[in-house]
N, C-alpha and C positions, 0 to 999 in steps of 0.2 A: 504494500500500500504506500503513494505517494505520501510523501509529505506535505500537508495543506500551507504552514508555516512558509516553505521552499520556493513553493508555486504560486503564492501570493507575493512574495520578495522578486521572485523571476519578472510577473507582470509587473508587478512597480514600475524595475528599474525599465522593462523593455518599453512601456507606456510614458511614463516619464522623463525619462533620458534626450530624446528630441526636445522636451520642452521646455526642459533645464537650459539644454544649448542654446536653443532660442534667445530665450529670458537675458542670457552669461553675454551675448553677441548684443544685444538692442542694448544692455547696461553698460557695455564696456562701449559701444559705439557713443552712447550719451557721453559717459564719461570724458572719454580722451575729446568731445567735439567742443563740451563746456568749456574744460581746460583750455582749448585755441583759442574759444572767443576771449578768454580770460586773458591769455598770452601767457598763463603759467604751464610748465611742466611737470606739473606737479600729479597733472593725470594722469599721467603713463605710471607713475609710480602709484596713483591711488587705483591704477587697474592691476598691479603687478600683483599689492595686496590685496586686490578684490577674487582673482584666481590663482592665491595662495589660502586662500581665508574656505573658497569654494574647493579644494581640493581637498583642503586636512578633513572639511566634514565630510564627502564624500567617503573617505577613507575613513571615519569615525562611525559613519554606517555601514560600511564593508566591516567590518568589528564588531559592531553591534550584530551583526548578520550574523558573521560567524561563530559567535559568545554564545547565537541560542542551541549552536548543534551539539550532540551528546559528548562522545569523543571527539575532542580535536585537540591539535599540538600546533602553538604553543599553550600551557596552563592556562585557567580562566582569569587565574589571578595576574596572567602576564597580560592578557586580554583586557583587563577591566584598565589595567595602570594606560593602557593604550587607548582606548575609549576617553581615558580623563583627560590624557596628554592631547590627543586630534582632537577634542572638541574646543578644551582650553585656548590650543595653540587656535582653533579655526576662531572665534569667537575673539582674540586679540586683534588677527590679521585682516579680519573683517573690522572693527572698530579704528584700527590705523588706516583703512579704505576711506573709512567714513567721513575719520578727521582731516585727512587728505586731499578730502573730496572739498569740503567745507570752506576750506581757507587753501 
């Protein structure tokens, strides 16, 4: 018997995935275009950490994903410290996007 947990994460990401990209492509193109009219350079780097910020979470769901299977290696306990680390780290480099963005 399938895994229902598996096969709902399967559709997520395969449903989602396009839309993410989407989303990542219209916000970085605002981004860097605000930044010219502004004449600062400062967009390119509040895009660098807008997908630095978008990756670590990515990969902090890819963790969380893997955290709910029975066996798996590495230990959960190595998994959890990994989960607090990529979401910490994504939730910084998103808020330095932000500040970035701002000024």
């Amino acid at each position: 018997m399938k895994d229902k947990r598996a096969d709902f994460a399967r559709a997520f990401c395969l449903f989602f995935t396009p839309v993410w990209y989407m989303l990542i492509r219209i916000r970085a193109y605002d981004v860097i275009v605000q930044a010219e009219k502004r004449g600062s350079s400062l967009g390119r780097v509040a895009f660098c950490f807008l997908m630095a910020g978008v990756v670590l979470f990515a990969a902090m769901v890819r963790h969380m994903l893997l955290y709910q299977k029975r066996r798996i290696y590495p230990p959960r306990k190595i998994i959890r410290k990994r989960i607090a680390f990529f979401g910490t780290a994504g939730m910084v480099f998103l808020l330095l996007a932000a500040l970035f963005h701002l000024f």
